[in-house]
C-alpha positions, 0 to 999 in steps of 0.5 A: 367863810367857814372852809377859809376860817379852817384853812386859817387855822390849819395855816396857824397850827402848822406854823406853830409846829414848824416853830416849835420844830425849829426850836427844837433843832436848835437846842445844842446838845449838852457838853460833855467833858472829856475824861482822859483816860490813861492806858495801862499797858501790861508789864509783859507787853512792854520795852525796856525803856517803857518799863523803866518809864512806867516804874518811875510813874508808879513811885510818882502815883505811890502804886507799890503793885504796879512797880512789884508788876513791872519789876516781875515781882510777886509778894509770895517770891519775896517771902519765900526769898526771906524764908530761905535766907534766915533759915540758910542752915535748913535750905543749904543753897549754893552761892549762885542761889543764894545771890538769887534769892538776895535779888529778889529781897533786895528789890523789894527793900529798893521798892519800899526805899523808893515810895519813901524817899523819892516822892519829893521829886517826882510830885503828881503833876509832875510830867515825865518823858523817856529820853534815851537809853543805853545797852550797857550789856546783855542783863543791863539797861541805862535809861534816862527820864525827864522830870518836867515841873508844872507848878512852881510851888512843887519844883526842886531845888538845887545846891544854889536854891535855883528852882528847877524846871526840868532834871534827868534821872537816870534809872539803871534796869537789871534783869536776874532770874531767880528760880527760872523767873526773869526779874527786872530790877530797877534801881538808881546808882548809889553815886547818882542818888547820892547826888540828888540827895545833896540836890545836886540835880542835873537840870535841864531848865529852870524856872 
């Protein structure tokens, strides 16, 4: 009697365990959220058509470092640029360096333009996308980009007050070198700027 009361209880004690282990097998794993990350691809490892498109993210993302990175722009370079130009007597550079030089003050001027005044257009949730590009000539770049609106509430307008979903910029890519350095700027054409100041957008869609 005493050996089936012990097997009875081994009996009890495994199906405990069998349950528990069960139990066990059946608890999910806790969900962890995805976190997207997004890659930085190093200026120097980019096309034209990328740079241009990163260097628009980076007025969008307000990272004035990242567009002096695209645009092979240092702060040193650009200082050194305004010391030669207000001390022309002492440095005495021909007018090919003294264009140089110009080009490297005038990007940084465009940079500091651009934080400031086109923030309005390119709002963070906005989504951006490359949509073609053109060779104007060996030093010269056409590259049109879509501005795709999310949210309503941050879209622009245009001249008739119709909310626009999608526009196209188009951001012009120059390549100069200045002291054996090859910069790229970019920059938009004054006609072109002229118009998205007076909202005249070229829309793609609207809402």
């Amino acid at each position: 009697m005493k050996r089936v009361i012990v097997f009875m209880a081994v009996l009890a004690i495994s199906g405990t365990f069998s349950a528990c282990s069960k139990k066990e097998n059946n608890v999910q794993p806790p969900i962890v959220p995805k976190v997207e990350q997004k890659i930085i691809i190093a200026p120097e490892l980019m096309k034209d058509a990328e740079s241009a498109l990163a260097f628009i993210a980076a007025i969008q993302s307000n990272d004035k470092k990242r567009m002096y990175d695209i645009s092979n722009l240092t702060t040193e370079l650009v200082e050194e640029s305004r010391t030669k130009l207000t001390n022309a007597a002492k440095y005495k550079q021909t007018k090919k360096e003294r264009a140089e030089t110009e080009h490297a003050l005038r990007m940084s001027g465009n940079i500091d333009f651009f934080l400031k005044k086109l923030t309005k257009i390119l709002p963070k949730s906005a989504q951006l996308q490359s949509m073609k590009s053109d060779k104007m000539d060996d030093s010269t770049n056409d590259h049109y980009i879509k501005i795709t609106y999310s949210k309503r509430e941050e879209a622009v307008s245009d001249k008739s007050g119709k909310l626009a979903k999608e526009i196209a910029v188009k951001l012009k890519q120059i390549k100069h070198v200045v002291n054996g350095l090859t910069l790229q700027e970019f920059v938009f054409d004054n006609k072109d700027f002229e118009k998205m100041a007076d909202k005249n957008f070229e829309v793609l869609s609207y809402f």
